[in-house]
PQR file with spaces between the fields and no chain letter, atoms N, CA, C, O and H, PARSE charges and radii, in Angstrom:
ATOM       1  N    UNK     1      95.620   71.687  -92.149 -0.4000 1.5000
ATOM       2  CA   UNK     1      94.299   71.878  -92.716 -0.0000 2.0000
ATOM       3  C    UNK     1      94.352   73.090  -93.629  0.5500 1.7000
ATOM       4  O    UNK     1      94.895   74.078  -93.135 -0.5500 1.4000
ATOM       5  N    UNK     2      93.942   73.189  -94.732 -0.4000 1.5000
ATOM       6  CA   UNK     2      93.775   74.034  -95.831 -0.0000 2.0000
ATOM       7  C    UNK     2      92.582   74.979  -95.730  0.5500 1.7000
ATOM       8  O    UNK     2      91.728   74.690  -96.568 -0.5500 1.4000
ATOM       9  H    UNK     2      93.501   72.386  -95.134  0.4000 1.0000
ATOM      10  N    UNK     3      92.254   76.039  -94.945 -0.4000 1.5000
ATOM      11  CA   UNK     3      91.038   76.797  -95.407 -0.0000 2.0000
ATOM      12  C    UNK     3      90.251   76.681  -96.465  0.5500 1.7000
ATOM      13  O    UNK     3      89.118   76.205  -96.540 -0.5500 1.4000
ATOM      14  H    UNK     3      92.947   76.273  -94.264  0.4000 1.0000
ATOM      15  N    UNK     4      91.125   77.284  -97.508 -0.4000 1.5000
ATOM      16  CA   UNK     4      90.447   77.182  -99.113 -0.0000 2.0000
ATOM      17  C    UNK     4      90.261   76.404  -99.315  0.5500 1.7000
ATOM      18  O    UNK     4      89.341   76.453 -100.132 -0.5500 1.4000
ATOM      19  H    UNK     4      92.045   77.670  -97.446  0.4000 1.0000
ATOM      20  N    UNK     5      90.680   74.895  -99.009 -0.4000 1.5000
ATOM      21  CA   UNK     5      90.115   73.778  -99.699 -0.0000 2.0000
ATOM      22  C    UNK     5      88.926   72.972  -99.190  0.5500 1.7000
ATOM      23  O    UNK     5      88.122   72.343  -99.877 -0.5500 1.4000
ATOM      24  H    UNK     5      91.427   74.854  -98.345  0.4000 1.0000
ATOM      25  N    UNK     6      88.965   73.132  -97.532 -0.4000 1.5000
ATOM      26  CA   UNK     6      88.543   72.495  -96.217 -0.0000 2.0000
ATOM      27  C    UNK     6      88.889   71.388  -96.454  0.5500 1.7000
ATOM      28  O    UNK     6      88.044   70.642  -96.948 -0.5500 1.4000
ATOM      29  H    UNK     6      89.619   73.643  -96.973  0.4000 1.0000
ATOM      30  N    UNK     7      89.850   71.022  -96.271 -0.4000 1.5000
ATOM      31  CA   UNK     7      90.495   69.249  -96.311 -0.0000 2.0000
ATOM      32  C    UNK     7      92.053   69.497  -95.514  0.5500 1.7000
ATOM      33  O    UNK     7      92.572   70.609  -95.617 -0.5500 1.4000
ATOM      34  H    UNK     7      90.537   71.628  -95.870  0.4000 1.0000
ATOM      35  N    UNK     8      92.554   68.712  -94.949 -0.4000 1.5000
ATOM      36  CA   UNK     8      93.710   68.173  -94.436 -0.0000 2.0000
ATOM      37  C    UNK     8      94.406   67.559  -95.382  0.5500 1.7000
ATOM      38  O    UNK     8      93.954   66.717  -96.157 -0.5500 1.4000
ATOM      39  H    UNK     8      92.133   67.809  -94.866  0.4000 1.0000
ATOM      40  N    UNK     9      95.547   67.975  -95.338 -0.4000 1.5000
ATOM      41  CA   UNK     9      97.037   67.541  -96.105 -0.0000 2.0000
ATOM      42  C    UNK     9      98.181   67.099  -95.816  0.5500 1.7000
ATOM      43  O    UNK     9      98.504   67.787  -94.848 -0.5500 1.4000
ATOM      44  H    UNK     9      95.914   68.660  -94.708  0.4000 1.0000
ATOM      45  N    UNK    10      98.860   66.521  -95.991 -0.4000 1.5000
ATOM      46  CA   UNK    10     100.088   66.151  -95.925 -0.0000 2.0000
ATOM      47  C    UNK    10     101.293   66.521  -96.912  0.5500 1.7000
ATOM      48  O    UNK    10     101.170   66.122  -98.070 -0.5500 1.4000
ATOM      49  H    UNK    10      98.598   65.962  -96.777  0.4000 1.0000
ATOM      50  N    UNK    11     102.032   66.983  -96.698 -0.4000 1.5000
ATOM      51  CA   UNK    11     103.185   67.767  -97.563 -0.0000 2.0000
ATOM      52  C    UNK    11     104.590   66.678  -97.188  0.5500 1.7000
ATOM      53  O    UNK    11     105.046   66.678  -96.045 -0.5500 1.4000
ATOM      54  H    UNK    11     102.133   67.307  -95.757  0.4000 1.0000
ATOM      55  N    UNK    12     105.097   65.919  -98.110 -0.4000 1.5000
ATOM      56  CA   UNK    12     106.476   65.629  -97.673 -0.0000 2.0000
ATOM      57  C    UNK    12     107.600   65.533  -99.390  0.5500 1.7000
ATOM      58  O    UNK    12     107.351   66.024 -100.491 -0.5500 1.4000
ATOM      59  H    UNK    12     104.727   65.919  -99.039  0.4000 1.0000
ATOM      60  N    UNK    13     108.506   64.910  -99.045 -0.4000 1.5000
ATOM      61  CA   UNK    13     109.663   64.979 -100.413 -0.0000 2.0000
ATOM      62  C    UNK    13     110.058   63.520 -100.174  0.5500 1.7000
ATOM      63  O    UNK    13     109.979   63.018  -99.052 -0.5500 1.4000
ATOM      64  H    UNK    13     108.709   64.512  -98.151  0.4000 1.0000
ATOM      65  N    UNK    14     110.616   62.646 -101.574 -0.4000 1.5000
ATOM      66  CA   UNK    14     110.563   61.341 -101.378 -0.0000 2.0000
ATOM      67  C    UNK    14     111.930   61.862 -101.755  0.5500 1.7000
ATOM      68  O    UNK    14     112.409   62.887 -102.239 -0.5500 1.4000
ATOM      69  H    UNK    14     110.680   63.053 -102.485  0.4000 1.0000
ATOM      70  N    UNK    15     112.479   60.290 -101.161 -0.4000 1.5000
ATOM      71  CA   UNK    15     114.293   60.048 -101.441 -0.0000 2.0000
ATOM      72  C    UNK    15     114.897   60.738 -102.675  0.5500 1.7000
ATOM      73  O    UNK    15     116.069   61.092 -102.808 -0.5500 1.4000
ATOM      74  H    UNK    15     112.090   59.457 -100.768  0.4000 1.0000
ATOM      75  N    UNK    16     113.824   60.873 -103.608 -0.4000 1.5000
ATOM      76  CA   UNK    16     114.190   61.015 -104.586 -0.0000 2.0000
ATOM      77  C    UNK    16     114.443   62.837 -104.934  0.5500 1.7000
ATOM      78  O    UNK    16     115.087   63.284 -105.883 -0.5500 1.4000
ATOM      79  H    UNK    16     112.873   60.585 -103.500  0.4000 1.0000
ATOM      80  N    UNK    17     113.622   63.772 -103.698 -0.4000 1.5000
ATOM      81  CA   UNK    17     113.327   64.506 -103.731 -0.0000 2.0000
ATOM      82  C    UNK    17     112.364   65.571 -104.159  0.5500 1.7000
ATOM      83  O    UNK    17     112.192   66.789 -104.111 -0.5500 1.4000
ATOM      84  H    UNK    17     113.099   63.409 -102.926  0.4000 1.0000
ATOM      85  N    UNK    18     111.527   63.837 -104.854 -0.4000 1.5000
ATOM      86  CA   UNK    18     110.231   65.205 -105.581 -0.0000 2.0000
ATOM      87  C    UNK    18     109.302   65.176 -104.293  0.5500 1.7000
ATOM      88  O    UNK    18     109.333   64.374 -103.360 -0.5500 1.4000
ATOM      89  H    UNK    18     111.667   62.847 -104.893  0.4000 1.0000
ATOM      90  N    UNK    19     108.504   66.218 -104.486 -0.4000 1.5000
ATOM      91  CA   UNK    19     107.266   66.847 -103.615 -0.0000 2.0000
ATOM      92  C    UNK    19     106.128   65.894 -103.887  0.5500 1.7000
ATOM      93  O    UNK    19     105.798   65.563 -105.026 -0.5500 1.4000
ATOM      94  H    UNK    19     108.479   66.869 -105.244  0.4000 1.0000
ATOM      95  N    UNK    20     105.350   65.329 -102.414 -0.4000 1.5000
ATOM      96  CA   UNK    20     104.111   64.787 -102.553 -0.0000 2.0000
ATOM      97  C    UNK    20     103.112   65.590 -101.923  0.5500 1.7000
ATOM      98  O    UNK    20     103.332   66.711 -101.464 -0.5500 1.4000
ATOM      99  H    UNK    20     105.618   65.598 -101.488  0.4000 1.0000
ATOM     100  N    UNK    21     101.871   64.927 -101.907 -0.4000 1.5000
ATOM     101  CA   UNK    21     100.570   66.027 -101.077 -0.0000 2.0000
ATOM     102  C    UNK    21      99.595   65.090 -101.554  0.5500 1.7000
ATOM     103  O    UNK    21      99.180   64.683 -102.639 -0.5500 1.4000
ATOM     104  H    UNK    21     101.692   64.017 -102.280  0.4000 1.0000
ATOM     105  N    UNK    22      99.230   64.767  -99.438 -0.4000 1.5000
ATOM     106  CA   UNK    22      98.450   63.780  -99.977 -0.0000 2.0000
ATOM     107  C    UNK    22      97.103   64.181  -99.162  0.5500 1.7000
ATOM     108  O    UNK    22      97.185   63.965  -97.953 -0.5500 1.4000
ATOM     109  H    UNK    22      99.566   65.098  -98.557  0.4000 1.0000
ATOM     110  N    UNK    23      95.779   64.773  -99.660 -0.4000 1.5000
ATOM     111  CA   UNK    23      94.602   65.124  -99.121 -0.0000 2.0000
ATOM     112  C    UNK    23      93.948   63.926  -98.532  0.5500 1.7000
ATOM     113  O    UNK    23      93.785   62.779  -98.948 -0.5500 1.4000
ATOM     114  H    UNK    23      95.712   64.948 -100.642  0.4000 1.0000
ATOM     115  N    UNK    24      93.598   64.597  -97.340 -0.4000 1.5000
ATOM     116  CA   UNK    24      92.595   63.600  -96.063 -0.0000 2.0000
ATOM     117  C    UNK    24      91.180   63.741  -96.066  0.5500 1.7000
ATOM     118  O    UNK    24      90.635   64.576  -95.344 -0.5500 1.4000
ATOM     119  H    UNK    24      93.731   65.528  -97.002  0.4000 1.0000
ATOM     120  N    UNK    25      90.711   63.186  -96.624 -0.4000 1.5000
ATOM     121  CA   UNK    25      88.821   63.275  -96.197 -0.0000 2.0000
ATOM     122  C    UNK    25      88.953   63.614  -94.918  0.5500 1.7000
ATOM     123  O    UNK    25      90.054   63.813  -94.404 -0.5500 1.4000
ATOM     124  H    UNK    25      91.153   62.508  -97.211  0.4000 1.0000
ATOM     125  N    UNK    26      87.648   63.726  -94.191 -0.4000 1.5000
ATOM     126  CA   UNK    26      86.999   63.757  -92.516 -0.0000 2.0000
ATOM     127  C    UNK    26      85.676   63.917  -92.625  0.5500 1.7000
ATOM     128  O    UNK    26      85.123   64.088  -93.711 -0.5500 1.4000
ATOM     129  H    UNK    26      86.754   63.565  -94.609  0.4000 1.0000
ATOM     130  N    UNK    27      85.197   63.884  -91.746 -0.4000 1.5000
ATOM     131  CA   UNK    27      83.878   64.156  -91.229 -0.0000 2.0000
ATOM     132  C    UNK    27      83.569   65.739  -91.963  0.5500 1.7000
ATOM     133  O    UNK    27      82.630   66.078  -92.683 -0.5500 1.4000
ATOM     134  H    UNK    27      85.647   63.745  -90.863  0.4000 1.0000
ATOM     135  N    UNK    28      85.021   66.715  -91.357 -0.4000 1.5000
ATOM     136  CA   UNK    28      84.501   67.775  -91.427 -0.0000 2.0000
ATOM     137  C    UNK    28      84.657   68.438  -93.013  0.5500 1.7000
ATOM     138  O    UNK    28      84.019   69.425  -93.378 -0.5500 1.4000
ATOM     139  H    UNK    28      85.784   66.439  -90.772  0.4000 1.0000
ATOM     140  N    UNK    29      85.750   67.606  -93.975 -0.4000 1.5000
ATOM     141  CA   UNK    29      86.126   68.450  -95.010 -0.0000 2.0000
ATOM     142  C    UNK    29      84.523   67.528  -96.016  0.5500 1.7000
ATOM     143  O    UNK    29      83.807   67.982  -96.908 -0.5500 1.4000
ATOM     144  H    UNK    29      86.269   66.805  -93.679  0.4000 1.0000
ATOM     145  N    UNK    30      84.517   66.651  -95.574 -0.4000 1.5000
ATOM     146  CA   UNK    30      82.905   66.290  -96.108 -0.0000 2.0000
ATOM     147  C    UNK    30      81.808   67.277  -96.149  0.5500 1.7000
ATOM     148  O    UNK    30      81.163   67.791  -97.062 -0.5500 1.4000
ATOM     149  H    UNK    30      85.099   66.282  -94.849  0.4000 1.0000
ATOM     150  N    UNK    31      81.806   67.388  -94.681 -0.4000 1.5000
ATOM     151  CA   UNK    31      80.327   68.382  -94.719 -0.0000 2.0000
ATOM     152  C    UNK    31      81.139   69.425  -95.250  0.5500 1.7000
ATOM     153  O    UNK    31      80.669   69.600  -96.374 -0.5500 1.4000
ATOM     154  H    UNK    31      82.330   66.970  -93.939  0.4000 1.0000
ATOM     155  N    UNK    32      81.822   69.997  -95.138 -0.4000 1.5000
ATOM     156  CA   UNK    32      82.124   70.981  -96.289 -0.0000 2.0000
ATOM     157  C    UNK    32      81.661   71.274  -97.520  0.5500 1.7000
ATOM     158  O    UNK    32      81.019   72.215  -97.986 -0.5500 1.4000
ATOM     159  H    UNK    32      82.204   69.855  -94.225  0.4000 1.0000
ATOM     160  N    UNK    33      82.150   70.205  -97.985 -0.4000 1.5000
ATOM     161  CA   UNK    33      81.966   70.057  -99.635 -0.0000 2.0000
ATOM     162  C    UNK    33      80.061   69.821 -100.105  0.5500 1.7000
ATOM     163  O    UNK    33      79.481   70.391 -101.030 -0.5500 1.4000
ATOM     164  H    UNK    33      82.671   69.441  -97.607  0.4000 1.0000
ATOM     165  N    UNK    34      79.324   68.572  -98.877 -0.4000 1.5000
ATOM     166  CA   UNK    34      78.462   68.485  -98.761 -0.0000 2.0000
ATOM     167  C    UNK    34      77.560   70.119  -98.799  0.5500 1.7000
ATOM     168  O    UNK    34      76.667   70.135  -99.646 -0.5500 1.4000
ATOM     169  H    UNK    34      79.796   68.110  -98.127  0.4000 1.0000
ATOM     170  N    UNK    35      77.686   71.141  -98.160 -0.4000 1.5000
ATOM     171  CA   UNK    35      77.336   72.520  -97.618 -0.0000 2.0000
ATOM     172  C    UNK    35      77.539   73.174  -99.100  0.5500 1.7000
ATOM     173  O    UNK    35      76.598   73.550  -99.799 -0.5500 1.4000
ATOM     174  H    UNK    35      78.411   71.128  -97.471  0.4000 1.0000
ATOM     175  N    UNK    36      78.810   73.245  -99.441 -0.4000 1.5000
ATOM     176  CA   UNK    36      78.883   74.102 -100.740 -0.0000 2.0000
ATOM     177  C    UNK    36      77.438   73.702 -101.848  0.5500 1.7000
ATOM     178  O    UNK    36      76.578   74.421 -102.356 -0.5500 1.4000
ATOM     179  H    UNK    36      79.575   72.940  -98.873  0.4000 1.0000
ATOM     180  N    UNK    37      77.681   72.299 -101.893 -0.4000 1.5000
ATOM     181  CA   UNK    37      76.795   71.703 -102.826 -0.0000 2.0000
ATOM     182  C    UNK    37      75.364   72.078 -102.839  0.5500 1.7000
ATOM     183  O    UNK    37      74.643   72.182 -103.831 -0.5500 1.4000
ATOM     184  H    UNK    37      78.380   71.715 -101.480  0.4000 1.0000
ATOM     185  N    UNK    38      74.942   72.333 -101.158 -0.4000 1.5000
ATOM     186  CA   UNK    38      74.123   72.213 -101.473 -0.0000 2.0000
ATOM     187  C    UNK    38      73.476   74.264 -101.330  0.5500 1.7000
ATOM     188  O    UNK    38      72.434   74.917 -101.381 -0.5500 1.4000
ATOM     189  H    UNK    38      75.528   72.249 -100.352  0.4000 1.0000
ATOM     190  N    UNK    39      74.547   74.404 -101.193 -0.4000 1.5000
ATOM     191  CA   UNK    39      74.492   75.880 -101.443 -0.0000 2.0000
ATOM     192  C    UNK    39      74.240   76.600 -102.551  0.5500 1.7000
ATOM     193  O    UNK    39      73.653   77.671 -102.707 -0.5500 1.4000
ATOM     194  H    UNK    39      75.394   73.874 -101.152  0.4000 1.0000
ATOM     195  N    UNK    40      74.931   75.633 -103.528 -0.4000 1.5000
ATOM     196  CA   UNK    40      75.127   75.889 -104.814 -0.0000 2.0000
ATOM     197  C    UNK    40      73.696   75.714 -105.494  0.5500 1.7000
ATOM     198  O    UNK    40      73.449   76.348 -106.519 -0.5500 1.4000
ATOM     199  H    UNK    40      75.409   74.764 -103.402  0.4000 1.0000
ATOM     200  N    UNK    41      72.814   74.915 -104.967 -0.4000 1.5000
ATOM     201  CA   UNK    41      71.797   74.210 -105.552 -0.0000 2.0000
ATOM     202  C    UNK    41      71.890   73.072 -106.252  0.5500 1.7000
ATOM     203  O    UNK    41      71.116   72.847 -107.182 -0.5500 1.4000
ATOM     204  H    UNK    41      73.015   74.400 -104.133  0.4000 1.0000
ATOM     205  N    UNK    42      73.079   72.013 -105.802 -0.4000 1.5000
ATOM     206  CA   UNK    42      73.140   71.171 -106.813 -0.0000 2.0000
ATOM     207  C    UNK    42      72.349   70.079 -106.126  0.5500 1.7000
ATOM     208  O    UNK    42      71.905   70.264 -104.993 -0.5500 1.4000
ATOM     209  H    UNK    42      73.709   72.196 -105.047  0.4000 1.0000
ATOM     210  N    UNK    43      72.139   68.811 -106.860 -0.4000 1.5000
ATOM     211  CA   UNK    43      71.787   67.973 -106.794 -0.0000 2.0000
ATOM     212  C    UNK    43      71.923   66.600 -106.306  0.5500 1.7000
ATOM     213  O    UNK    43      71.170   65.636 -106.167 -0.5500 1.4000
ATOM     214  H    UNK    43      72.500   68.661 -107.781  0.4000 1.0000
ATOM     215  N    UNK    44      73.428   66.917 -106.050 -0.4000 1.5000
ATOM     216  CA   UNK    44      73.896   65.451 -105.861 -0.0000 2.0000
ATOM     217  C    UNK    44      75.335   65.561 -105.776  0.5500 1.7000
ATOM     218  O    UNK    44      75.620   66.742 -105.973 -0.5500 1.4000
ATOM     219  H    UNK    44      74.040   67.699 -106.163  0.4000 1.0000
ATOM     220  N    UNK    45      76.172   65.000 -105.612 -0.4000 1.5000
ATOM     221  CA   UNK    45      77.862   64.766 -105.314 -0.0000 2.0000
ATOM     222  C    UNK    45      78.257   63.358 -105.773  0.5500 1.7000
ATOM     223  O    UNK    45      77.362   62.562 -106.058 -0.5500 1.4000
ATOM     224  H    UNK    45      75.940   64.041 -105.453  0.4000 1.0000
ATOM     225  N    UNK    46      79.078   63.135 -105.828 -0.4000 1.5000
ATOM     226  CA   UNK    46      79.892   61.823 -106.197 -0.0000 2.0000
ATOM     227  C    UNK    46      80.817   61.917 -105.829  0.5500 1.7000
ATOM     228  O    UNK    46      81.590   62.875 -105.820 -0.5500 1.4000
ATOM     229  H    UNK    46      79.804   63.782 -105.596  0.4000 1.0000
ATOM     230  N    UNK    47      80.956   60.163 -105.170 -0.4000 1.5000
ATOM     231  CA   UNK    47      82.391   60.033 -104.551 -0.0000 2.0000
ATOM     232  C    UNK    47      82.963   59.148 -105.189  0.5500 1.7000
ATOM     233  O    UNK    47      82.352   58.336 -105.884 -0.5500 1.4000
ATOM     234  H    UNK    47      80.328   59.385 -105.177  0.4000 1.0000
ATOM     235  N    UNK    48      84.365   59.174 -105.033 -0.4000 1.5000
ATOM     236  CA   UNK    48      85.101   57.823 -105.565 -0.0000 2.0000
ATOM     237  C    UNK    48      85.466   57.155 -104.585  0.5500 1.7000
ATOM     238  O    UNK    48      85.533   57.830 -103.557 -0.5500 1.4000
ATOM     239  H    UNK    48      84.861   59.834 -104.469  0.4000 1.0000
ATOM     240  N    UNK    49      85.723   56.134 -104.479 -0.4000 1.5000
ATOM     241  CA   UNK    49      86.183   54.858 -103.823 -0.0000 2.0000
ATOM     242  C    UNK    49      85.514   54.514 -102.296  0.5500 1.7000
ATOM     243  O    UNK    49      86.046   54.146 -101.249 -0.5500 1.4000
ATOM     244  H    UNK    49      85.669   55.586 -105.313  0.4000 1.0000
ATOM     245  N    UNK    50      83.598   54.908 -102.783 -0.4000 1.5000
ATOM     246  CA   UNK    50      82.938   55.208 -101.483 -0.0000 2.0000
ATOM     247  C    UNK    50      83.241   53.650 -101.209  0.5500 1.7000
ATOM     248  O    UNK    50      83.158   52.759 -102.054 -0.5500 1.4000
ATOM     249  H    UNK    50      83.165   55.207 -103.634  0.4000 1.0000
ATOM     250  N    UNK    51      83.710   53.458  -99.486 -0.4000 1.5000
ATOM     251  CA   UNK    51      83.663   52.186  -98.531 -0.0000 2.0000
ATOM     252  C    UNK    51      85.435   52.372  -98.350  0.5500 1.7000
ATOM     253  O    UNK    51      86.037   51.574  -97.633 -0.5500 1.4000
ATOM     254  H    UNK    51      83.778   54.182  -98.800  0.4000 1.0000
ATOM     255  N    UNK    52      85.924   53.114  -98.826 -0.4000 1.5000
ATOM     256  CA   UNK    52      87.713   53.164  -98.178 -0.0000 2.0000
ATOM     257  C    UNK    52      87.798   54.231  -97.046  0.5500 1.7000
ATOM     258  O    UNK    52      88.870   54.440  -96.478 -0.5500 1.4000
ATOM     259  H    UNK    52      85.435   53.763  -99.408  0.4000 1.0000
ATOM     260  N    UNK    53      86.734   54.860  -96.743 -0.4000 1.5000
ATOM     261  CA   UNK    53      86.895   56.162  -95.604 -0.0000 2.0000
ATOM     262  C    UNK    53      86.356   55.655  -94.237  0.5500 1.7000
ATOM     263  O    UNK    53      85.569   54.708  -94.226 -0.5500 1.4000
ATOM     264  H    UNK    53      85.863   54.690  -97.204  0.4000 1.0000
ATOM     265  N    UNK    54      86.766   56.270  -93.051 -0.4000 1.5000
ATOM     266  CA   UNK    54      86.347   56.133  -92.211 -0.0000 2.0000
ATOM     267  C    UNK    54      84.784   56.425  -92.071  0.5500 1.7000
ATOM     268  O    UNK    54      84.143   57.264  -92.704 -0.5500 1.4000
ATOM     269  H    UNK    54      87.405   57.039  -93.060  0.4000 1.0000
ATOM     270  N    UNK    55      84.344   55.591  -91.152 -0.4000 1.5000
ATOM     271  CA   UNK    55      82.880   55.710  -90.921 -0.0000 2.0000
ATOM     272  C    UNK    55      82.298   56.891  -90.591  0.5500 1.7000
ATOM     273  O    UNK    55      81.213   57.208  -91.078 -0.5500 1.4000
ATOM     274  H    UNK    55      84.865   54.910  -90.638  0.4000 1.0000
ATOM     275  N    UNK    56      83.078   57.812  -89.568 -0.4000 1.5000
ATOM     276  CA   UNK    56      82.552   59.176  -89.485 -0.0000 2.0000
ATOM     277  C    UNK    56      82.389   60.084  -91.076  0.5500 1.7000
ATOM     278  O    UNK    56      81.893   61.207  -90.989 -0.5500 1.4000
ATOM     279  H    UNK    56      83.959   57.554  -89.172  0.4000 1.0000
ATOM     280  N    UNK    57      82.694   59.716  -92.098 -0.4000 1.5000
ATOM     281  CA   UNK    57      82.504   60.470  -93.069 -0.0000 2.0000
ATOM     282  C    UNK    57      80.573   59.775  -93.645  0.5500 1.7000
ATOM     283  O    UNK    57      79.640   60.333  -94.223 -0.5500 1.4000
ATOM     284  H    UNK    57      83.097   58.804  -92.169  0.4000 1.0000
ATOM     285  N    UNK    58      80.736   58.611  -93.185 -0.4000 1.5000
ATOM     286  CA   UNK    58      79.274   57.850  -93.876 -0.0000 2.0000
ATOM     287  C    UNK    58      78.609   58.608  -93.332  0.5500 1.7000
ATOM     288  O    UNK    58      77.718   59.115  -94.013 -0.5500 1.4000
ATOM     289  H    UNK    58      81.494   58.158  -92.715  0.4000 1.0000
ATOM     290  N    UNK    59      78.768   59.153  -91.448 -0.4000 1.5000
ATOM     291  CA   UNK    59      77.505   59.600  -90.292 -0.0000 2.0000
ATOM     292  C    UNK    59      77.876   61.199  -91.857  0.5500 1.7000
ATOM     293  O    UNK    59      77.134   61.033  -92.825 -0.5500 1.4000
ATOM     294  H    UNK    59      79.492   58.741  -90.895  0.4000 1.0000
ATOM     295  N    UNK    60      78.221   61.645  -91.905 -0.4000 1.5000
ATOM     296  CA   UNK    60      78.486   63.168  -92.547 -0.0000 2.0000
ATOM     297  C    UNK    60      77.586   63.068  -93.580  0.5500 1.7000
ATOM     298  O    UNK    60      76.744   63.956  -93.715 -0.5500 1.4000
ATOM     299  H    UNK    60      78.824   61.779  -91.118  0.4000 1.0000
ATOM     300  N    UNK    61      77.633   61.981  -94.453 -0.4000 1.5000
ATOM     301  CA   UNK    61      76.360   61.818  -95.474 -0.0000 2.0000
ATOM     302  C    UNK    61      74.981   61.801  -95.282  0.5500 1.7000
ATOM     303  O    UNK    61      74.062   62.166  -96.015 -0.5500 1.4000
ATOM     304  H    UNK    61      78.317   61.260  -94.344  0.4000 1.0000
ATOM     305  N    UNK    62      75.002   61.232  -93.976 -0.4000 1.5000
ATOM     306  CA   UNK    62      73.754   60.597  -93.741 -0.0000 2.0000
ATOM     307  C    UNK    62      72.976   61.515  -92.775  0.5500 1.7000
ATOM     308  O    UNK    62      71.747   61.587  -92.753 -0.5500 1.4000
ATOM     309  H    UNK    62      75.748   60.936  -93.381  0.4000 1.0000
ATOM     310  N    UNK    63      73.768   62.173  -92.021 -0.4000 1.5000
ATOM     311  CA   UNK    63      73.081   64.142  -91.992 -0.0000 2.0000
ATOM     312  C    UNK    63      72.680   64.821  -92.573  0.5500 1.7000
ATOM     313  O    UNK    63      71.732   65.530  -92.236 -0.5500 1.4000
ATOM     314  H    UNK    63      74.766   62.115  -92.038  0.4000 1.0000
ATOM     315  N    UNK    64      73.401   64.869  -93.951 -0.4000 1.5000
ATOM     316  CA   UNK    64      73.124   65.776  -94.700 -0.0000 2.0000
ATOM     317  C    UNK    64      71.476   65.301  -95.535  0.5500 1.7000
ATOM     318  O    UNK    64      70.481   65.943  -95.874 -0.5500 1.4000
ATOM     319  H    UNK    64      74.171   64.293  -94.225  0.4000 1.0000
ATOM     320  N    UNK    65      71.867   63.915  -95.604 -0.4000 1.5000
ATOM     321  CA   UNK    65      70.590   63.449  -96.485 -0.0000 2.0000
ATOM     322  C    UNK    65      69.635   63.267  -96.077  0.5500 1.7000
ATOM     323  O    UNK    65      68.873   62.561  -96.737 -0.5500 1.4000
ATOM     324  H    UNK    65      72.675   63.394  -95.329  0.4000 1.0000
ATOM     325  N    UNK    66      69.231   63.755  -94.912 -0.4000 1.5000
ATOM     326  CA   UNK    66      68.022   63.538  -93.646 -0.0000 2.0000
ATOM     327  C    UNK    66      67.139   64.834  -94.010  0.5500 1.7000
ATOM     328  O    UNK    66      66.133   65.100  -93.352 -0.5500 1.4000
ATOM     329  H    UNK    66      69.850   64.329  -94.376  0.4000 1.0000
């Protein structure tokens, strides 16, 4: 898990030897980002490829938007 970023990662090297990194949504790096936003005063967020995440990230939206 990344502090600075609040998201979960994965770090590995392919056969080939280059470096990958692959970031994990959650529940929690959601409300994260959700919190900043709305810290910030913004308005709104956008996701990409909303319906590929686990369902605990939908309950994370649907807190926040209550």
């Amino acid at each position: 898990y990344d502090e600075e970023m609040q998201t979960a990662f994965v770090r590995y090297r392919t056969e080939a030897g280059d470096e990958r990194v692959v970031w994990h949504e959650s529940r929690r790096s959601i409300q994260a980002k959700l919190d900043l936003a709305s810290g910030e005063g913004l308005h709104g967020v956008s996701v990409w490829a909303l319906g590929l995440e686990l369902p605990e990230t939908h309950r994370a939206f649907q807190a926040k938007l209550r």
